[in-house]
N, C-alpha and C positions, 0 to 999 in steps of 0.2 A: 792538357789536364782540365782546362775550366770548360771545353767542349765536351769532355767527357760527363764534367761532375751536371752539366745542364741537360745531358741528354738519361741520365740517370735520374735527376730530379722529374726531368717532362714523365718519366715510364713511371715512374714512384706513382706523380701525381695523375696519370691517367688511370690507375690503375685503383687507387682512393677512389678516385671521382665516379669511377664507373660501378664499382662494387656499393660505393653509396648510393646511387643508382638506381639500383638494382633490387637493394634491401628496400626503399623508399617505394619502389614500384608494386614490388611483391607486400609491403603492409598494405598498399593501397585497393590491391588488386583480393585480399583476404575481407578488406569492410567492404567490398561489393558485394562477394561471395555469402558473406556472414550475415548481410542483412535483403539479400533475395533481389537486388538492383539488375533493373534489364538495361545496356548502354544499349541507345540504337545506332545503327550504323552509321547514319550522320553524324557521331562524335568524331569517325574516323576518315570523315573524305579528306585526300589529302589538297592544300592550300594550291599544288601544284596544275590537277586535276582540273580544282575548282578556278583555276582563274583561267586555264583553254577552254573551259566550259562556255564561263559567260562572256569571253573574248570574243567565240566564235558563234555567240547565240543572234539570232536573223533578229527576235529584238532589238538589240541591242547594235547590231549591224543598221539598222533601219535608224534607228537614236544619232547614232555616230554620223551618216547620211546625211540626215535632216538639221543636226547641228552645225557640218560644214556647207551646207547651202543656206542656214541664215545667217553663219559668221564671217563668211569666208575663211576660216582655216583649214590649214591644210590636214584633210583625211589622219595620215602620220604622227601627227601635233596630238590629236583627240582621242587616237589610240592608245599612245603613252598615258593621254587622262585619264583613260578606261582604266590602264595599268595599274596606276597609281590608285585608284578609285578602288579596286578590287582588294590592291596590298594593305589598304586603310581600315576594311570593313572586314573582312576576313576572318576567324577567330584561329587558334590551332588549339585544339583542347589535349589536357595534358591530367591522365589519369592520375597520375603522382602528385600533380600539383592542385589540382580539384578536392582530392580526397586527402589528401596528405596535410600540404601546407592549409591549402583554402580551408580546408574542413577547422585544422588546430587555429588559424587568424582568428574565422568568423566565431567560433565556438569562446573564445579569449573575449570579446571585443563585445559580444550580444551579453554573454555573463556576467561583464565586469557591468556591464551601463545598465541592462535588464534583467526584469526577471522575465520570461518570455511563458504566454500563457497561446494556447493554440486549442482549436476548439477539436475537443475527443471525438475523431471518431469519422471528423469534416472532407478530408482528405481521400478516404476510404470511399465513403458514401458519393463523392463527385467522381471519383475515376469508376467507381462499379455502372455509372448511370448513364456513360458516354460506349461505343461502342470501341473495341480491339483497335480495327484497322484504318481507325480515324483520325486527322490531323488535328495534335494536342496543341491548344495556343492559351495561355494563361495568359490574364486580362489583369490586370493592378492597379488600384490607385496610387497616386507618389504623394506620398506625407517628407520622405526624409531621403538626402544620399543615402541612408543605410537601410534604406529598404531592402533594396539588391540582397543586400547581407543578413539582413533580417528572415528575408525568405529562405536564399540558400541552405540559413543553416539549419531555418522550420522544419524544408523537405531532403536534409541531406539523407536521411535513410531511406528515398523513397526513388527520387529522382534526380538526375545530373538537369540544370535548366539553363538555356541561353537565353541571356538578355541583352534587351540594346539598350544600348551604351552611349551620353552624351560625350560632347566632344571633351569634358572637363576631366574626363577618364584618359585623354591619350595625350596625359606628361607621363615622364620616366620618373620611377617603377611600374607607376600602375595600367599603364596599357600593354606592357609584358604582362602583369597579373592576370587585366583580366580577359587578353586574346587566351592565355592556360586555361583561365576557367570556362572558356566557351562563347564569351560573352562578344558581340559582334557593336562595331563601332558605327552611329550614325548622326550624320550635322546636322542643325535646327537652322534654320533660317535659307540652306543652300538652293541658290536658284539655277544652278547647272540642270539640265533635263538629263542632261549623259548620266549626270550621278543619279539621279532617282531612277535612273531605267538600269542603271546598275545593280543597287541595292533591293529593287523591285526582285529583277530576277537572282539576285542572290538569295533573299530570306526566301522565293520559290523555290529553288532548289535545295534548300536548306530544309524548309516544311515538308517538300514532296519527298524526300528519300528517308520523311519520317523523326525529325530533330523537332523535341520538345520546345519549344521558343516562349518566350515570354518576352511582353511592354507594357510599360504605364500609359497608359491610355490617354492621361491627361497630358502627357509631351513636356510637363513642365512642375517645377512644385507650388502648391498653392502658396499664395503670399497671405490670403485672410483665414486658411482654413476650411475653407468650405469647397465641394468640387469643382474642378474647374470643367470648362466645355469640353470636350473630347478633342482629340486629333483626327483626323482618319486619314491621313498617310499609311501607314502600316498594316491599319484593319482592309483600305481598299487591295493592297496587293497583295493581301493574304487571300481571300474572297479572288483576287483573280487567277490564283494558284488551280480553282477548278476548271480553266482554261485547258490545261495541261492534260489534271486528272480528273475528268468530268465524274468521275465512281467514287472517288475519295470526300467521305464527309468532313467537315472541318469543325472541330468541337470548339468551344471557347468557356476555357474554364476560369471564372471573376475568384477572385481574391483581397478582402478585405484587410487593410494594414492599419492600426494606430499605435497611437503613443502616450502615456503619462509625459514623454517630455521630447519631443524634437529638438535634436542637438540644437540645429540652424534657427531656431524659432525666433529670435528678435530679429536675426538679420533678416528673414523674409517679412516679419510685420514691417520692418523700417521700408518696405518695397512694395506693397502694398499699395503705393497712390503712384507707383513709376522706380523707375530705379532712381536710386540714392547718389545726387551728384558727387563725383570723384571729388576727393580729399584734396589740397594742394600737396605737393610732392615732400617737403617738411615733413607734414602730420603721417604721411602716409610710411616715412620712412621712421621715424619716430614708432610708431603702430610695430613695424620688422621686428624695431631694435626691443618693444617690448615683448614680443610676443619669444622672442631669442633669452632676454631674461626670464619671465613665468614660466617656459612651458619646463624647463628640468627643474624650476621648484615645485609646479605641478605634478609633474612627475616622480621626485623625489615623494612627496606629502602625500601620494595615494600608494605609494608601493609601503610606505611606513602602516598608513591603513591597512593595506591589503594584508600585512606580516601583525599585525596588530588586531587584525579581525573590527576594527572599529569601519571600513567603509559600508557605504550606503547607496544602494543601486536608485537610479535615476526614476524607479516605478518599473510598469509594466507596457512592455513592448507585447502587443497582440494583432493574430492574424486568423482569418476565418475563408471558408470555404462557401462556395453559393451555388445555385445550381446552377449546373452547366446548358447552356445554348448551343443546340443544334443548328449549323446554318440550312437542313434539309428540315427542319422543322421550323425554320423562322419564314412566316409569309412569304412569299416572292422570293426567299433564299437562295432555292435551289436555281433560280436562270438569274441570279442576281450580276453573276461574270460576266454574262451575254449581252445586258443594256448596254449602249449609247454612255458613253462620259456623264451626261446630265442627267438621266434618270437614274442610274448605279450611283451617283455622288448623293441624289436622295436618297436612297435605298440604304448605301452607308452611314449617312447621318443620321439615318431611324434604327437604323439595327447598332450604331454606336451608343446613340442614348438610351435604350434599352441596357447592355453590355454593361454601362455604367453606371446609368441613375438609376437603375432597377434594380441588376444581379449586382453589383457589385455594391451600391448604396447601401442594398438592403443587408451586409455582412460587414459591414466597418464596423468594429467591435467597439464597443463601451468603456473604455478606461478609466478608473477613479479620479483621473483628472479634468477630463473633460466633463463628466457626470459633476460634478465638485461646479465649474465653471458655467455650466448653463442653470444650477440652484442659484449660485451670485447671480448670473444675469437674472435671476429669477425675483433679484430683489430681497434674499436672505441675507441677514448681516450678522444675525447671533447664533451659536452652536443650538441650540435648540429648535431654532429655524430654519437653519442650515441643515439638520437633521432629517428634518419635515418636506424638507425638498426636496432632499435628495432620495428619501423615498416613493417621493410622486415623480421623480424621472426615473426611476428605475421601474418605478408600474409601468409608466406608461410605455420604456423601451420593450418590455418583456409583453404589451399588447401589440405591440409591432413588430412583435417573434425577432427584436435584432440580437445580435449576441453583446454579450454581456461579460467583458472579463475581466474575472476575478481570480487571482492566484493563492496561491499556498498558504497564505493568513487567512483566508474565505474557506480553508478547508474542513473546517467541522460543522460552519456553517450549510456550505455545499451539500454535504455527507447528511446531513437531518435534513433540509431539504429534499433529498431524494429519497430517505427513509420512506419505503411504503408505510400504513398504516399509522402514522402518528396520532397520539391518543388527541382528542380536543374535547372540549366541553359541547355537550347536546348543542346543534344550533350555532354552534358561537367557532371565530375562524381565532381564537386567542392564539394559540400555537405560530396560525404565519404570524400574526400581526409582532409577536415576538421576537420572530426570526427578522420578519423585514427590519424591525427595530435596531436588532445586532448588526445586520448587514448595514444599515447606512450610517452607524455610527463608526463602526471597524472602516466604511471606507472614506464618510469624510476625514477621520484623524489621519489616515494612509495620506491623501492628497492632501491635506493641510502641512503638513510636516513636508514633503515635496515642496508644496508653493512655498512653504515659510523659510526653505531652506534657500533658495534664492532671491529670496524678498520679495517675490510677487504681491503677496500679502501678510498682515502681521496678525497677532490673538491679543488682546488687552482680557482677561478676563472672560466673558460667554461675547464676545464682540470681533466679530473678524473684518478688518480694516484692510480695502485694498489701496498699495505701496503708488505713489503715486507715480502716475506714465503707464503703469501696466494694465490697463481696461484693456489696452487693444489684444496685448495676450492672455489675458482671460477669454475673449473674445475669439480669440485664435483657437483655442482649445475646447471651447462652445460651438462652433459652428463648422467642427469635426463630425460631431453627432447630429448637428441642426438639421440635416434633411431629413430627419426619422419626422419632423412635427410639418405638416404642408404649408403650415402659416405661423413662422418660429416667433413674429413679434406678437400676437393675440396670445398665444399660448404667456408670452411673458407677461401683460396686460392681462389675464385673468388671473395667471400665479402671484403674480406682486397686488392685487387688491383684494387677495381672502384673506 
């Protein structure tokens, strides 16, 4: 009888499970269809495939080699590490779970914290300027863990994208999350050569059979704000992908990410001069048991919001597009594969900074926060001054064509702005001078209510007071934008004495 009633239950429950399945697949498989998504074939190598692939690759056979003639281990030993190497980085991408779950997460998660402004038009305009049969590598700077997610959910109507993945990704659940979503896992600091000659020729086969891939370039997130130096692990083994496919051009398309508010922001100010000596085990534990008490009254107290209509999104999450680099158009590009270790390690580090401080620098968009935070450094303390400033950072970003975003409150503003013909007086610019007036009033109150809601800084009257300990993340949120100015302390020095 109980054999029976289990083997009825298992048929029940397979039978659930696959038809839910199945509906979950075919939704997913209709938002591809609905909004014109090309998967490339690399979403679907199989994991199986790919690891006799780079098992059997004479690279990697040469790696293996050379590792046990300077370890002495045995051959056997270092293949099992290949193994395990392969099973670690791997992705297995999961259309249901990409478009399905991933899409309803990231969409949840971006709208409750953000309003997400994205620049019209950015996206179009860099894939029309790159060529068809070219290897697509999206180039990012890292402001925040939710970068990742902040993109994804930018370009979900456009493209599926793989990203690498620190290793802070592969505890359970989310290294099942995000091998579904594509996303391939890689260590920082790993001195194995076997592993970098692994991962080398994974993201090349990965690229060469055509998979969209994307990295933060900076390898790390900034602790002061400001960009950090490049990596060029990833960019070198991309670049030597033309080894393979000497015909295949390799595009690199920069993508600009900010924030009115980085979840992590204090805890990377506090990091800043070094990492933050460990806690004795007490406070650390103590830290658990609080964080076990708040987070379901946090939770509780936003869902009340949320059903209540009274919550308040964290600002504006924005992301921009810049023009894409040809590596057949970047000087010395195209034999860049074929140098020597030491001249290609130049060649990377000039076409990294380029990549970064250039295309990508020059598209890191303008947040009311950070705009808010370089008028303080600028020596502003009253709303009227504060006012005045933040008009002359925004001239001066929109002289440096960076973007500038402004969301759904900015929107009437925007709309006369772009109105052809607005009427003005003979000679006279009254009209902008109007408008610039509206805009930096509308966005210092946006970013003052933000800062004032976590205390950053307070309002007495026309006087805004910043809270004391938080210069450094004011600072933090300045020096987001600070590369648009060549020499960010003169500029504060001639702002702070008129």
């Amino acid at each position: 009888m109980s054999l029976g009633s289990i083997a009825v239950y298992e048929v029940v429950r397979f039978a659930v499970i696959s038809r839910f399945r199945r509906r979950f697949r075919a939704t997913a498989i209709r938002f591809i269809r609905r909004n014109g998504i090309k998967l490339e074939q690399a979403r679907f190598i199989d994991r199986a495939w790919m690891r006799e692939r780079i098992a059997s690759d004479p690279d990697v056979d040469r790696e293996v080699l050379a590792a046990a003639e300077a370890t002495g281990e045995p051959i056997s030993i270092i293949r099992d590490r290949v193994d395990e190497y392969i099973e670690e980085i791997a992705p297995y991408f999961s259309i249901a779970m990409y478009y399905r779950l991933g899409a309803n997460m990231a969409k949840r998660l971006v709208n409750f914290c953000f309003e997400l402004v994205e620049d019209p038009g950015g996206f179009e305009a860099q894939t029309a300027a790159i060529p068809d049969d070219a290897v697509r590598v999206y180039v990012i700077n890292h402001r925040s863990m939710a970068d990742s997610v902040v993109l994804s959910y930018g370009l979900l109507n456009r493209i599926a994208l793989s990203y690498a993945v620190g290793e802070w990704a592969r505890i359970w659940p989310l290294n099942y999350l995000f091998r579904a979503f594509g996303s391939y896992f890689v260590r920082r600091g790993e001195k194995d050569p076997v592993y970098h000659k692994v991962l080398e020729r994974f993201l090349q086969l990965l690229a060469g059979h055509g998979g969209v891939t994307g990295f933060f370039i900076e390898g790390g997130l900034s602790r002061d704000g400001a960009l950090r130096p490049p990596k060029l692990g990833l960019l070198d083994y991309l670049v030597k992908l033309r080894r393979d496919f000497p015909d295949r051009d390799i595009a690199f398309l920069p993508v600009g990410l900010n924030y009115d508010r980085v979840l992590e922001d204090r805890t990377l100010v506090a990091e800043r001069d070094g990492p933050v000596p460990k806690k004795w085990l007490v406070w650390r534990l103590l830290g658990v048991l609080g964080i076990l008490f708040w987070l379901p009254v946090l939770v509780f107290a936003n869902v009340v919001k949320v059903a209540t209509r009274s919550h308040r999104k964290f600002g504006y999450a924005a992301l921009a597009f810049g023009e894409p680099l040809l590596l057949s158009e970047w000087p010395g590009g195209a034999e860049l594969h074929a140098l020597d270790d030491g001249p290609r390690q130049q060649g990377i580090a000039a076409l990294a900074d380029e990549i970064l401080n250039q295309r990508i620098g020059s598209v890191i968009p303008a947040t009311p926060v950070p705009v808010l935070a370089m008028a303080l450094r600028r020596g502003a303390r009253t709303l009227p001054d504060m006012n005045q400033a933040v008009r002359e950072v925004l001239a001066e970003l929109r002289e440096y064509n960076a973007p500038i975003a402004l969301g759904a409150a900015f929107a009437d503003v925007i709309e006369r702005r772009r109105a052809p013909g607005l009427p003005s007086m003979p000679g006279s610019t009254l009209d902008n001078q109007l408008l610039d007036h509206e805009e930096a009033e509308l966005l210092t109150s946006l970013a003052l209510r933000g800062l004032r809601m976590r205390r950053i800084v307070r309002v007495r009257g026309d006087v805004v007071e910043v809270m004391k300990g938080e210069d450094p993340v004011l600072d933090y949120y300045a020096n987001s934008i600070g590369h648009y100015w060549p020499d960010t302390s003169s500029v504060m020095t001639n702002s702070a004495s008129k």
